[in-house]
C-alpha positions in Angstrom: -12.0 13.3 2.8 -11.7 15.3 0.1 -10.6 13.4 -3.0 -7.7 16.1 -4.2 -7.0 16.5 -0.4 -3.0 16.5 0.2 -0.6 15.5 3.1 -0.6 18.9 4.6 -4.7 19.5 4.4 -4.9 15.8 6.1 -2.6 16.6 9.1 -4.3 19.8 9.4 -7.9 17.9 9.2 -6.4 15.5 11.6 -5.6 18.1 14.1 -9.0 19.7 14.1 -10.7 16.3 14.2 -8.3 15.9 17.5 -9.0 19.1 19.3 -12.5 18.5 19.0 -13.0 14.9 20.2 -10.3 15.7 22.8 -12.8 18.7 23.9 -15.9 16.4 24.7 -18.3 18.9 23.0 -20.0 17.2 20.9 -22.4 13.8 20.6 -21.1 10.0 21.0 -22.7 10.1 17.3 -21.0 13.1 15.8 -17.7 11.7 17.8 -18.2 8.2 15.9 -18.1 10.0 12.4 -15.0 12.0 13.3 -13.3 9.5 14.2 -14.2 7.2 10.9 -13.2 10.3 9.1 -9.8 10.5 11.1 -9.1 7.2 10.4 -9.3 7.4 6.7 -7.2 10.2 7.0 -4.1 8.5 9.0 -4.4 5.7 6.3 -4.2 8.7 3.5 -1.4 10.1 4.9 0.8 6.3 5.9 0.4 5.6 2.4 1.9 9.2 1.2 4.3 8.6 3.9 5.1 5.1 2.5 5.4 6.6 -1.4 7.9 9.1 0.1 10.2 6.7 1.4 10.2 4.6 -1.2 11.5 7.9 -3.2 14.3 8.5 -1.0 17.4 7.4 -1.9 21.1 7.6 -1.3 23.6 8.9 -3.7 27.2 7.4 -2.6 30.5 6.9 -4.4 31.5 3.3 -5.1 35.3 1.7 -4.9 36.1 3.2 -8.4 35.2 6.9 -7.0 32.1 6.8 -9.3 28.3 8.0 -8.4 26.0 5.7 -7.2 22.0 6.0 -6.5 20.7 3.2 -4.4 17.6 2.8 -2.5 17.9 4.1 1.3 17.5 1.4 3.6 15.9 1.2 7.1 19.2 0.5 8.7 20.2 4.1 7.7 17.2 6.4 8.3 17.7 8.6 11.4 16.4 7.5 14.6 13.8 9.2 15.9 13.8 10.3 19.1 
């Protein structure tokens, strides 16, 4: 992994890395390193993922009508579906 690498060049990594251990072409040794790349990778992108969420946050109006910023919780992310 490249060390200035960013979310978008290790998703796209992560799909090549996919595509070719899903295509069986190449050796149980190559496959091994691919995969211990990959991995480093998905942990690369949780912790951007992680960072990102702990940026979001709401921006509400309180009982006196004025502004307030507070951390989003879980409880009001979006389901996925």
């Amino acid at each position: 992994m490249k060390k200035s690498q960013n979310f978008e060049q290790a998703m796209k990594r992560l799909e090549e890395i996919s595509q070719t251990l899903e295509s069986g072409d190449i050796s149980l040794e190559d496959s091994i390193k691919l995969y211990q790349e990959g991995t480093k990778l998905i942990e690369f992108c949780q912790g951007k993922l992680d960072e990102a969420q702990k940026m979001v946050q709401k921006l509400s109006r309180n009982a006196s009508g004025d502004l307030e910023i507070s951390a989003l919780d879980d409880d009001n992310l979006p389901e996925e579906k």
